[in-house]
Structures are given as structure tokens and as C-alpha cells.
N, CA, C and O atoms as a GROMACS GRO file, in nm:
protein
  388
    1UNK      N    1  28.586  18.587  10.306
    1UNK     CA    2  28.660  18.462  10.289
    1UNK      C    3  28.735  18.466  10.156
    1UNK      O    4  28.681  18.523  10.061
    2UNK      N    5  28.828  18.423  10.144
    2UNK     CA    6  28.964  18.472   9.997
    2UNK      C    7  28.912  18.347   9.917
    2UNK      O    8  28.946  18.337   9.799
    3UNK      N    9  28.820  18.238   9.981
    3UNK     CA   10  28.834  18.132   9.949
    3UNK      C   11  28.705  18.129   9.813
    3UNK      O   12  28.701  18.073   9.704
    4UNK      N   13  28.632  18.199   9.871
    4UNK     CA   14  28.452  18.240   9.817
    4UNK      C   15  28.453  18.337   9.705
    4UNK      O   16  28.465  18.458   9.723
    5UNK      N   17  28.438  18.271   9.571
    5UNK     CA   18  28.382  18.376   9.460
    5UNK      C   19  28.292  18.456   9.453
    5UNK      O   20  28.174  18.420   9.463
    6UNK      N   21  28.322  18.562   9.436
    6UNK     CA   22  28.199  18.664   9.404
    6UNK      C   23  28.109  18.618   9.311
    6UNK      O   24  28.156  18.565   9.211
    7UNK      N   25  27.975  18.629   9.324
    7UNK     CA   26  27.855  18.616   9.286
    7UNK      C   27  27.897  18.736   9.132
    7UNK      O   28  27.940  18.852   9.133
    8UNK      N   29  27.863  18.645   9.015
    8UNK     CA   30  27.834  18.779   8.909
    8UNK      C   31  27.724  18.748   8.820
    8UNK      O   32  27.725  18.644   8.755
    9UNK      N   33  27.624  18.833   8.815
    9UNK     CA   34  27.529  18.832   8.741
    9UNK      C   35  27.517  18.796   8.605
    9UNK      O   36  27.576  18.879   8.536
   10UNK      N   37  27.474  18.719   8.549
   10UNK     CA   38  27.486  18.643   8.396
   10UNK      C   39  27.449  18.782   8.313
   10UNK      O   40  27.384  18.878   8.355
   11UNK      N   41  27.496  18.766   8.212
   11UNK     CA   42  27.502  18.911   8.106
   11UNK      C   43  27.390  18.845   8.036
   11UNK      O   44  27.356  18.727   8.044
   12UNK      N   45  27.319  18.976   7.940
   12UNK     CA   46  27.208  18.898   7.858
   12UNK      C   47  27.203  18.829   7.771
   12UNK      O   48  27.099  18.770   7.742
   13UNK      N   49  27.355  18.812   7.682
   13UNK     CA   50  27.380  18.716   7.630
   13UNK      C   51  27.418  18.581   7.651
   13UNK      O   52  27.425  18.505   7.554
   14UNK      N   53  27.445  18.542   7.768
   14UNK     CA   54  27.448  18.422   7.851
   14UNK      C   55  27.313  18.381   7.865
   14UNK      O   56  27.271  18.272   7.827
   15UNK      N   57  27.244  18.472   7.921
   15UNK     CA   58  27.093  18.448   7.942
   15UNK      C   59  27.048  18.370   7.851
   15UNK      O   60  27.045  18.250   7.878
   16UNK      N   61  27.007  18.409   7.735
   16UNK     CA   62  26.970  18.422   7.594
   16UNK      C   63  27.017  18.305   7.564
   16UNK      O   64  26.934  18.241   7.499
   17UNK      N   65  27.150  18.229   7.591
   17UNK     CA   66  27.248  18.160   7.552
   17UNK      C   67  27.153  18.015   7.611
   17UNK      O   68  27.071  17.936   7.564
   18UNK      N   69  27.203  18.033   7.704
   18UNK     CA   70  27.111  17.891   7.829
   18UNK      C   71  26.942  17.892   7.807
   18UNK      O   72  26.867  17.800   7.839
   19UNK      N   73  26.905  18.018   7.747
   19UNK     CA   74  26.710  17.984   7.712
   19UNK      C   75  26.756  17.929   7.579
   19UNK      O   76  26.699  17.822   7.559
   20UNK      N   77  26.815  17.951   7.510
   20UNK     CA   78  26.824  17.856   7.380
   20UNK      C   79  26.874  17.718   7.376
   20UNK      O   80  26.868  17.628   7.292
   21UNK      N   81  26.939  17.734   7.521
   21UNK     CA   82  27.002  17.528   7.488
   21UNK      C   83  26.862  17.478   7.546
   21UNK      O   84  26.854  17.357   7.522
   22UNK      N   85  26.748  17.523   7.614
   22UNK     CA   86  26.615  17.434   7.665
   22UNK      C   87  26.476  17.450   7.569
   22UNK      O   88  26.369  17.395   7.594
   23UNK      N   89  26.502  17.532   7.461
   23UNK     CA   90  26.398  17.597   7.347
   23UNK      C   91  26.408  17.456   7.334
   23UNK      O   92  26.511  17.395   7.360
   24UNK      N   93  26.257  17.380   7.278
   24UNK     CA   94  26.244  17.298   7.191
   24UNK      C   95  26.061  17.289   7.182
   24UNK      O   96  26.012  17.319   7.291
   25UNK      N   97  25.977  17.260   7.095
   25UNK     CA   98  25.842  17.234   7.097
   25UNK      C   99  25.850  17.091   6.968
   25UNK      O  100  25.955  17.062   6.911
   26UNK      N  101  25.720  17.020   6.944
   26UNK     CA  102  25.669  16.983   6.900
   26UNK      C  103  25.679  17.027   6.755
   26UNK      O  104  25.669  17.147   6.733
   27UNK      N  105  25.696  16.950   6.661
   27UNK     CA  106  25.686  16.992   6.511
   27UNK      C  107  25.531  17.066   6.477
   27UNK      O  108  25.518  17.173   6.418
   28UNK      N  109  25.444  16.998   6.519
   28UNK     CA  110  25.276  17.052   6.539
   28UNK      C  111  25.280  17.173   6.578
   28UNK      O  112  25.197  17.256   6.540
   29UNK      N  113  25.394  17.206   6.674
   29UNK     CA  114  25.348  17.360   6.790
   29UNK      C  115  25.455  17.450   6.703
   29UNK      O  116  25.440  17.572   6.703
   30UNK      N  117  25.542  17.401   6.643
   30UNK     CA  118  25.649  17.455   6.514
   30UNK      C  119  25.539  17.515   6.454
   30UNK      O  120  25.480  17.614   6.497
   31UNK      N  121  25.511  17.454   6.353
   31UNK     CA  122  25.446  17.477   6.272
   31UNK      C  123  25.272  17.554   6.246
   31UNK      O  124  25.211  17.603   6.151
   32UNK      N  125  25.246  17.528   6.396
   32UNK     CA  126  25.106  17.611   6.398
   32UNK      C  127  25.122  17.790   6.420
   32UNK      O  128  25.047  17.886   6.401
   33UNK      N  129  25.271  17.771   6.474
   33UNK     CA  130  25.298  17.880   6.498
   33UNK      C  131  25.383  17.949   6.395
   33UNK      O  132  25.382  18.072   6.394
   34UNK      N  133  25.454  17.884   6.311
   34UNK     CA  134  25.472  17.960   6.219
   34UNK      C  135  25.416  18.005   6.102
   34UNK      O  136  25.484  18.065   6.019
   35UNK      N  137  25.277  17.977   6.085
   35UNK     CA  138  25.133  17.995   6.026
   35UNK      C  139  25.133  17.990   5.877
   35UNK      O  140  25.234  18.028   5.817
   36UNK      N  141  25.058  17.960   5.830
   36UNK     CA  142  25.017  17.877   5.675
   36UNK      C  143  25.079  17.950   5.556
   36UNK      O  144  25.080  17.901   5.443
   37UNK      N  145  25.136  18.084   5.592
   37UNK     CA  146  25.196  18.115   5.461
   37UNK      C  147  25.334  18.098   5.480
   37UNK      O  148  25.390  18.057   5.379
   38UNK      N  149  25.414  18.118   5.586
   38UNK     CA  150  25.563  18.104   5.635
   38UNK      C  151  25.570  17.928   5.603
   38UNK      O  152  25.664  17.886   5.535
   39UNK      N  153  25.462  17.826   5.659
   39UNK     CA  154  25.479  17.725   5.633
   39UNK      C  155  25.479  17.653   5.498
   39UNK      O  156  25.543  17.554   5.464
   40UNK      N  157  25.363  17.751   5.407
   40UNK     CA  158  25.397  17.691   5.246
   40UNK      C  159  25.540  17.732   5.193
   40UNK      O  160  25.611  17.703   5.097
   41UNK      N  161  25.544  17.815   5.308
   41UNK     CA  162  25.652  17.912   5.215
   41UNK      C  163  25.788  17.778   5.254
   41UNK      O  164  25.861  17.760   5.156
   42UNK      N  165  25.827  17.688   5.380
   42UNK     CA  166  25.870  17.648   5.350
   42UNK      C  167  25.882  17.522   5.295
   42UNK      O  168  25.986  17.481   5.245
   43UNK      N  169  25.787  17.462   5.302
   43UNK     CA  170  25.761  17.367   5.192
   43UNK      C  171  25.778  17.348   5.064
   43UNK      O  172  25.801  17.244   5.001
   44UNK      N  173  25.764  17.474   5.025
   44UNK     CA  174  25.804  17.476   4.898
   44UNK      C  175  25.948  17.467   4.849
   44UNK      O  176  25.996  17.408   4.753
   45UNK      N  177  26.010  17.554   4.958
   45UNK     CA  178  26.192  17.542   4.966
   45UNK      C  179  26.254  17.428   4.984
   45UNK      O  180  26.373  17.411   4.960
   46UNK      N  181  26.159  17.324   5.037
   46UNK     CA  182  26.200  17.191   5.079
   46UNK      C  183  26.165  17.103   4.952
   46UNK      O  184  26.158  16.982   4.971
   47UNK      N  185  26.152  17.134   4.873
   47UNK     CA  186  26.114  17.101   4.751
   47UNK      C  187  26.237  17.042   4.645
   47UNK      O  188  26.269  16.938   4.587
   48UNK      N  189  26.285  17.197   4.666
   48UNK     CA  190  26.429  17.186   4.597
   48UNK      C  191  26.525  17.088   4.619
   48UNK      O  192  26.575  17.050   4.725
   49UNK      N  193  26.540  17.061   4.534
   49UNK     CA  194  26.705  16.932   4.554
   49UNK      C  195  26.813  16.949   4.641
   49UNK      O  196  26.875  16.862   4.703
   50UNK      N  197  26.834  17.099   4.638
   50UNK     CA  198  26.981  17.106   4.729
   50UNK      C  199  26.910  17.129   4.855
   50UNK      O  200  26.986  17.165   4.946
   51UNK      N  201  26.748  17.115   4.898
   51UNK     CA  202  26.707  17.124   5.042
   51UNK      C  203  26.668  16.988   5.079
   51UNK      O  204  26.605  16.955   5.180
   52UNK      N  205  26.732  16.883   4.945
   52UNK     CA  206  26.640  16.734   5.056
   52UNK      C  207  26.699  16.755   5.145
   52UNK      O  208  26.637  16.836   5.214
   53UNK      N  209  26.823  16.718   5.206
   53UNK     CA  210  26.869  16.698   5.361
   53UNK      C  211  26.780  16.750   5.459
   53UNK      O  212  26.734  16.689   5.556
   54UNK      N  213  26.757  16.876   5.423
   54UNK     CA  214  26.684  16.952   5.540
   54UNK      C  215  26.544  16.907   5.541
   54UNK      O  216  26.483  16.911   5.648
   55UNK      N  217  26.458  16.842   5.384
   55UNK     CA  218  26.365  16.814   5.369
   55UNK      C  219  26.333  16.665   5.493
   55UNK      O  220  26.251  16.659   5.584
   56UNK      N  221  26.428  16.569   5.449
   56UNK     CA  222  26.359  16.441   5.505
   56UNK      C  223  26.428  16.481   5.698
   56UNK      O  224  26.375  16.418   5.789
   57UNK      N  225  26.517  16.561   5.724
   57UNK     CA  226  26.543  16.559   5.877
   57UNK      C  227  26.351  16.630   5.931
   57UNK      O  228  26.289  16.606   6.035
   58UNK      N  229  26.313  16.710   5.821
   58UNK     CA  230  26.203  16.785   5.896
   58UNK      C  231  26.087  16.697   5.895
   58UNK      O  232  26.014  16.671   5.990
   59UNK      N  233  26.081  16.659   5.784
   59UNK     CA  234  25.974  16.524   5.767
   59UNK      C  235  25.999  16.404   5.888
   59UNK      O  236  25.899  16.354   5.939
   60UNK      N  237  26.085  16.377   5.915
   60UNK     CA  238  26.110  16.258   6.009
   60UNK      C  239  26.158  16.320   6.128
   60UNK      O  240  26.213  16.244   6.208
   61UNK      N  241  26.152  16.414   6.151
   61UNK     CA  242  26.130  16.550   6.330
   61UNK      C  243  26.007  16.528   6.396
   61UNK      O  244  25.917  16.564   6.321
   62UNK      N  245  25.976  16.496   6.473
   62UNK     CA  246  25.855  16.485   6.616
   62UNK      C  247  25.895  16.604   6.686
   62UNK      O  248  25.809  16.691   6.695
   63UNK      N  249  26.016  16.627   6.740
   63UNK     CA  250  26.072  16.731   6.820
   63UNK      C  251  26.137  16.823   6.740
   63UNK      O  252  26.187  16.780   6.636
   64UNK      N  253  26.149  16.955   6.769
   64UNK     CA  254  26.221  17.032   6.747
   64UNK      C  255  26.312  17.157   6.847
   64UNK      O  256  26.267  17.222   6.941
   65UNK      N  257  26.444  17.162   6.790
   65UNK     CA  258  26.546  17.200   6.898
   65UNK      C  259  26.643  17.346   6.868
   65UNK      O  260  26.732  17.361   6.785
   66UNK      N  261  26.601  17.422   6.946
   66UNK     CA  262  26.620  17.612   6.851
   66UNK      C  263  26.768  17.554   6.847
   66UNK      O  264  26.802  17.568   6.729
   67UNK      N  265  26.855  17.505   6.906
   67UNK     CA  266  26.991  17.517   6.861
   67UNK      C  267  27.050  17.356   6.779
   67UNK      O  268  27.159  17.303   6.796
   68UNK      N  269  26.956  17.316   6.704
   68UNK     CA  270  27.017  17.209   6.614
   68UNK      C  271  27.035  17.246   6.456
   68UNK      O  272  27.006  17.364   6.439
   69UNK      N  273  27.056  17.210   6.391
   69UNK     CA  274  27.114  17.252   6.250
   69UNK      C  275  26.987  17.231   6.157
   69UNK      O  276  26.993  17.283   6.046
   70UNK      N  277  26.880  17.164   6.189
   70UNK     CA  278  26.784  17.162   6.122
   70UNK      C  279  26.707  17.308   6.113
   70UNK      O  280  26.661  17.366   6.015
   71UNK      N  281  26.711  17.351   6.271
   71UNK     CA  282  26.654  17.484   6.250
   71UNK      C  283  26.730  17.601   6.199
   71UNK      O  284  26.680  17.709   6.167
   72UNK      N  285  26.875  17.565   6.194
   72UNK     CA  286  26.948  17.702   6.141
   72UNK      C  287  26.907  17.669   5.987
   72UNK      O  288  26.882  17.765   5.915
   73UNK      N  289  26.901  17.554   5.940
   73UNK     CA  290  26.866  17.544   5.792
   73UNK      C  291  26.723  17.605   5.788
   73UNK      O  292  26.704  17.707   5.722
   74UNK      N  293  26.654  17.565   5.834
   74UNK     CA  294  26.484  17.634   5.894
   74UNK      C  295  26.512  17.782   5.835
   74UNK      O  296  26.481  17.832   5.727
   75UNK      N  297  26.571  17.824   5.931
   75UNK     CA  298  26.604  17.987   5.953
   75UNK      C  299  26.655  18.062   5.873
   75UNK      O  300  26.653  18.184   5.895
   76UNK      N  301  26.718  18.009   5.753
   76UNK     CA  302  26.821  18.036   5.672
   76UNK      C  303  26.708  18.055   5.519
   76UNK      O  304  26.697  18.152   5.444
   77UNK      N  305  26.637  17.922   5.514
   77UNK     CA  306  26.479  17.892   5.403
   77UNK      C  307  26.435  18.013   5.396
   77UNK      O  308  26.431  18.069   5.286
   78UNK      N  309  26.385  18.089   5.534
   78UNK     CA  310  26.277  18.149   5.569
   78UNK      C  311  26.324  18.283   5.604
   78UNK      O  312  26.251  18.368   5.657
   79UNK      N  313  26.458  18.303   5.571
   79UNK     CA  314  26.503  18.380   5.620
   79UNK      C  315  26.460  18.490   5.785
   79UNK      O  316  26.444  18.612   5.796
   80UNK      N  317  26.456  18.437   5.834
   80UNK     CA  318  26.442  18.468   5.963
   80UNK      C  319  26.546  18.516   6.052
   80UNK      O  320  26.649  18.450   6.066
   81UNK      N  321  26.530  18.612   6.105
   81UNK     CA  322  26.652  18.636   6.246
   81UNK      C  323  26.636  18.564   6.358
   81UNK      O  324  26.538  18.507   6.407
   82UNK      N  325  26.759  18.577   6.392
   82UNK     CA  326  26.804  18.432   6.573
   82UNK      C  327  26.654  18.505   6.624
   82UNK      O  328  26.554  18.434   6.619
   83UNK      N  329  26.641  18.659   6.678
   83UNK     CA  330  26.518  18.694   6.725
   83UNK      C  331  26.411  18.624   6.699
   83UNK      O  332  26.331  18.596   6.789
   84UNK      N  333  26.394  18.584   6.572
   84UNK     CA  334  26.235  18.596   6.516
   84UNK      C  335  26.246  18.425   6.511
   84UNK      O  336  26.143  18.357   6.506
   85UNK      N  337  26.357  18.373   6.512
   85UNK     CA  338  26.338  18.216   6.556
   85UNK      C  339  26.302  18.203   6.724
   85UNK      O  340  26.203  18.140   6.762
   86UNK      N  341  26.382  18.261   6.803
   86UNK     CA  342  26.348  18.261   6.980
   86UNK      C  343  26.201  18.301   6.977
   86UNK      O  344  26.139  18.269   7.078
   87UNK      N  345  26.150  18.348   6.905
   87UNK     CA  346  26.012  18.417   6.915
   87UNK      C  347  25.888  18.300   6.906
   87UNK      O  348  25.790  18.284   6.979
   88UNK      N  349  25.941  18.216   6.764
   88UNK     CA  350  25.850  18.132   6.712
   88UNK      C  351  25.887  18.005   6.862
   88UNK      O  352  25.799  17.995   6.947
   89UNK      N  353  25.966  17.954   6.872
   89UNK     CA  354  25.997  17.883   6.991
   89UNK      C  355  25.927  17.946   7.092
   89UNK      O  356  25.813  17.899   7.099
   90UNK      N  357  25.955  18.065   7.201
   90UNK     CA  358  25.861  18.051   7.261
   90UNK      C  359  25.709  18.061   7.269
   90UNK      O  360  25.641  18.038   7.369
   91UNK      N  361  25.666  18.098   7.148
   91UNK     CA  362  25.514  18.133   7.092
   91UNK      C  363  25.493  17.958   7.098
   91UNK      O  364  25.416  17.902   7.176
   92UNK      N  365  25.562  17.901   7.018
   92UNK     CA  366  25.558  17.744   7.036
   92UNK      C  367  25.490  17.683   7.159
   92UNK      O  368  25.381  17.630   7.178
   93UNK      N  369  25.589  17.709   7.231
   93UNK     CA  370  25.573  17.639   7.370
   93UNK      C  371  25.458  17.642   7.408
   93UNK      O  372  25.421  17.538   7.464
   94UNK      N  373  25.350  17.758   7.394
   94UNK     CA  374  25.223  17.810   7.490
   94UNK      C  375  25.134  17.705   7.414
   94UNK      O  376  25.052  17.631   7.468
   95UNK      N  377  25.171  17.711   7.256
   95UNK     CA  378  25.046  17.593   7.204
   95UNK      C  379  25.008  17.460   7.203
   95UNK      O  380  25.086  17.367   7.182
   96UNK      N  381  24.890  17.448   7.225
   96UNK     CA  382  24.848  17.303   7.304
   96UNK      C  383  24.765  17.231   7.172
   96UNK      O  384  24.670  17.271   7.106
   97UNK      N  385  24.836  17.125   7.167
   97UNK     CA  386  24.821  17.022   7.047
   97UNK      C  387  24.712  16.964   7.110
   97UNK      O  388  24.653  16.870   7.057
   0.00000   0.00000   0.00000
């Protein structure tokens, strides 16, 4: 049929793309999973003056969302790769508050 698109398989960066717009856990499941020294570690960064912004959005977070700006600031503290953030997100997810 001329009318009917071919079917094309999503590339892995599409993939990757669409698991990151549904990544989100719990600040609790954040944070248990990113474990007591990564977490002092950013606490302490949140400390700093030029990190309030990022300080009071994380303080006043219930949810957290791999593609919002809180976590690229997150990611940026802690220096972390996009990998090693998708990682902590889905490690997230499995933990039960």
C-alpha cells in the first residue's frame, strides 16, 4: 500500500531519549541510592551561595525528574555522567521507602 509507512526501529538514542522523559523516583529513593558519601558530598555543595537555587529547589523536591534542571545541576555538583545519572534513577526506582 503507497499509503502505509514503513515500520522503523527506534535507534538507541531515541530509546534512551523516551526512558529519560519517564525516569523519576522519590527524593528518599534519590538519595538512598546515591549513598552517604555522594550525598554529604552534595550537601555540602549546596552549601555554597552560588548553589542556593539548586539548594532550596532540592530541599522543597518530594519528586525527582532525570530530565529537569534540578538534576542537571545535581549532576554537574557531583560531577556525574548522563550514564551514571540513568543509573542512579533506575537503581532508584527498585527502592522501597
Amino acid at each position: 500500500d503507497p499509503n502505509t509507512i514503513p515500520y522503523k526501529e527506534p535507534t538507541e538514542e531515541e530509546l534512551l531519549k523516551a526512558e529519560r522523559t519517564q525516569m523519576r523516583c522519590s527524593k528518599t529513593q534519590f538519595v538512598i541510592t546515591l549513598g552517604k558519601t555522594k550525598y554529604n558530598t552534595l550537601l555540602a555543595a549546596l552549601t555554597k551561595d552560588e548553589n542556593w537555587n539548586t539548594q532550596v529547589a532540592f530541599e522543597n523536591s518530594n519528586m525527582l525528574y532525570r530530565n529537569q534542571e534540578l538534576i542537571r545541576s545535581i549532576q554537574k555538583l557531583l560531577s556525574l555522567t548522563d550514564a551514571a545519572i540513568d543509573d542512579i534513577f533506575r537503581a532508584a526506582a527498585r527502592v522501597v521507602e
